[in-house]
C-alpha positions in Angstrom: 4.3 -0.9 134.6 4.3 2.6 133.2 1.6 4.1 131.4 1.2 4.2 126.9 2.7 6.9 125.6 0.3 9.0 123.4 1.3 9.6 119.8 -0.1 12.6 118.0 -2.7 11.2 115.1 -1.9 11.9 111.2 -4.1 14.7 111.8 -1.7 16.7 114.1 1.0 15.6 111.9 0.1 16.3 108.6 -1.7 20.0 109.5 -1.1 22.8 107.6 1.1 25.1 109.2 0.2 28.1 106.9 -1.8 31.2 108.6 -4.9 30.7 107.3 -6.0 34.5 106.2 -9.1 36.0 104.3 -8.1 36.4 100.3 -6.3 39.7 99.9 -8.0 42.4 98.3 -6.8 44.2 95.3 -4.6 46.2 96.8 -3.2 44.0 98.9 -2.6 42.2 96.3 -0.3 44.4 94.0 2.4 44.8 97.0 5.6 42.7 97.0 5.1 40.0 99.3 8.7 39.9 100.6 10.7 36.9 102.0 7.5 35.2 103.2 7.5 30.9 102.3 5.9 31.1 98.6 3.9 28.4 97.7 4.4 28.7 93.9 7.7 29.1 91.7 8.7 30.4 88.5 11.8 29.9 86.5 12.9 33.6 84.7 15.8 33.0 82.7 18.0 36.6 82.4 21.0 38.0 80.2 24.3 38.1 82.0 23.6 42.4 81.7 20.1 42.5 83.4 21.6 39.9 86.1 24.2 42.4 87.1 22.0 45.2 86.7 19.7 43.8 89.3 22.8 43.1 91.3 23.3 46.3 91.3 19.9 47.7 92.5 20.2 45.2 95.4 24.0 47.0 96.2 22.2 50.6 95.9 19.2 49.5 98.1 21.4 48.5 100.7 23.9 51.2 100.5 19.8 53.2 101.2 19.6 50.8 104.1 17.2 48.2 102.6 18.3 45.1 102.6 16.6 43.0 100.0 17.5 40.2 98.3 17.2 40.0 94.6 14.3 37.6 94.7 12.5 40.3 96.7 13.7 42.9 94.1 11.6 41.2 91.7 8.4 40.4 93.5 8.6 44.3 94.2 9.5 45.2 90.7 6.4 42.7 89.5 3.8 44.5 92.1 4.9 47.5 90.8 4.1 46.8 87.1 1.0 45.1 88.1 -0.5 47.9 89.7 0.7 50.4 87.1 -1.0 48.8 84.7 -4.1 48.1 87.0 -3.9 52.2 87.2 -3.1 53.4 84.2 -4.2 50.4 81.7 -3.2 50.9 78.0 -0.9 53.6 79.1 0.8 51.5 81.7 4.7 51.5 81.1 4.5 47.6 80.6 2.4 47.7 78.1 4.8 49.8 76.1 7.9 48.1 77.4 5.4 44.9 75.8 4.6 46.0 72.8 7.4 46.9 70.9 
């Protein structure tokens, strides 16, 4: 008779598989995270003319040999603003952009 085959517990199956890592610091923080698995989603709903404009970035980018895709694009384009605005405050460009 042959030996029980061991079955990994719920434990080993159900672990998280995420790198667990300190909180990033504020830096850290306002750079585009890049095609990394996100935990969270957003739903951003764009004219027909800003969807080919970003298109368009994406073609120029990788005519500059960076290829991004336009999800990427965005998280970069949203670090960006962030830290602008962590920098400059009031006179951040979103806040005009913003307030019109």
């Amino acid at each position: 008779m042959q030996g029980r085959v061991n079955l990994p517990g719920a434990e080993e199956l159900f672990r998280s598989t995420a790198p667990t890592q300190p909180p990033p610091t504020p830096p850290q923080a306002s750079r585009a995270s890049g095609r990394v698995r996100h935990e969270e989603k957003i739903t951003v709903y764009i004219s027909s003319d800003e969807l080919i404009n970003l298109e368009a970035a994406r073609l120029t980018l990788r005519k500059a040999g960076i290829n991004a895709d336009r999800g990427k694009i965005v998280r970069a384009a949203v670090a960006a603003a962030l830290a602008d605005l962590d920098a400059r405050g009031e006179q951040a460009t979103i806040v005009a952009r913003l307030g019109d």
